[in-house]
N, C-alpha and C positions, 0 to 999 in steps of 0.2 A: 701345304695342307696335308694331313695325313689321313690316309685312305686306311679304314675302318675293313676284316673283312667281315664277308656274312656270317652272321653268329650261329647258324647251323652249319657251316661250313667248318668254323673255329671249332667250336663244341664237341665236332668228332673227331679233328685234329688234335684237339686237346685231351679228350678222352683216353685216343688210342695212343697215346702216347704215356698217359698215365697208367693203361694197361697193361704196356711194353714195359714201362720202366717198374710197375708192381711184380712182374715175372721174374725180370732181374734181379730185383732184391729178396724176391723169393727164394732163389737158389744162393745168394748168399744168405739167407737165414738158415737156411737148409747146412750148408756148409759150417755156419757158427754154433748150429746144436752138435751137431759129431765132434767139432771140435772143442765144445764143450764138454761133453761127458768123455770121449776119448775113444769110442769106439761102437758100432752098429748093435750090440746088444745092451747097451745103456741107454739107447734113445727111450726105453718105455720111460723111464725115470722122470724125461721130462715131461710126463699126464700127469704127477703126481695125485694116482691113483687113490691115495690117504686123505687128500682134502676134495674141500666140496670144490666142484666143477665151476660154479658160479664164482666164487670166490679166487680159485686161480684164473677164470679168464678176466676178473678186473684187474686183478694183480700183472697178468699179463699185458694188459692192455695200457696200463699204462708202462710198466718197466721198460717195455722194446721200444718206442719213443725215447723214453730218457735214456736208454743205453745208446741208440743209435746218432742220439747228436752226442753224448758222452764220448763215443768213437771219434767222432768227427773232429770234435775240441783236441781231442788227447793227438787223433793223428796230425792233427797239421797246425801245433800249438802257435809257429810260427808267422801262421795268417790268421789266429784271430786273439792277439794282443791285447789291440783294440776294443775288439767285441768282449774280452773276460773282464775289463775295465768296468767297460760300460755297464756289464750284468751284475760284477760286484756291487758298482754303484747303485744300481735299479735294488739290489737285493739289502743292502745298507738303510736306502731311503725309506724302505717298507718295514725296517725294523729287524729283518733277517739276520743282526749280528756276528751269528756262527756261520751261517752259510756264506755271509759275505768276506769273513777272513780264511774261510778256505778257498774261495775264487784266487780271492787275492795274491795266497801262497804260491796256488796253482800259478799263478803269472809271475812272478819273480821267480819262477821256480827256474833254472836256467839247464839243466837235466833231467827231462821226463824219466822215470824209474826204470819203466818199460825198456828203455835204450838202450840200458844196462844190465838185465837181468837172462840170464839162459836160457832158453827154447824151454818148455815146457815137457815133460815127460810124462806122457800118460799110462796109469797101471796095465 
């Protein structure tokens, strides 16, 4: 029989833990905009000051989600085979056509690009 613990017990263990690990992927977000624009006086760039503020935090809000399992796919293409299968299929089934022959690609692809291309230089 398995013993259940107290749910207020759980809840802050699980909380504080999602707080721990929201910190962390705080400073690597932090480290992924520097490295995206290239260097500490570029960072305004990414307020894009020129649009409306509502508008880039939807766009925000969903992008780092999809970029961040986009990472996760591209870095460890070799553990999830299986799961680009499965999502082509899921994206196929729904009618997704284009999206689903690029999954696809992505999985036969047998050299991620990334592998092979030079450090990055920033201006």
């Amino acid at each position: 029989m398995t013993t259940h613990p107290d749910t207020a017990a759980a809840d802050q263990a699980l909380a504080a833990r999602c707080t721990t690990s929201g910190e962390y992927l705080a400073g690597i977000l932090a480290d992924a905009m520097l490295d995206t624009v290239g260097q500490p006086d570029k960072l305004p760039s990414l307020l894009f000051p020129d649009l409306d503020p509502d508008v880039v935090e939807r766009v925000w809000n969903t992008a780092l989600p999809v970029g961040y399992r986009m990472g996760k796919l591209a870095g460890r293409p070799q553990w999830d085979t299986a799961g680009l299968r499965r999502l082509r299929a899921a994206l196929a089934a729904a009618g997704y056509d284009a999206m689903a022959a690029l999954a696809d690609r992505s999985n036969r692809t047998t050299a991620h690009p990334a592998d092979t291309e030079p450090p990055r230089n920033h201006p």
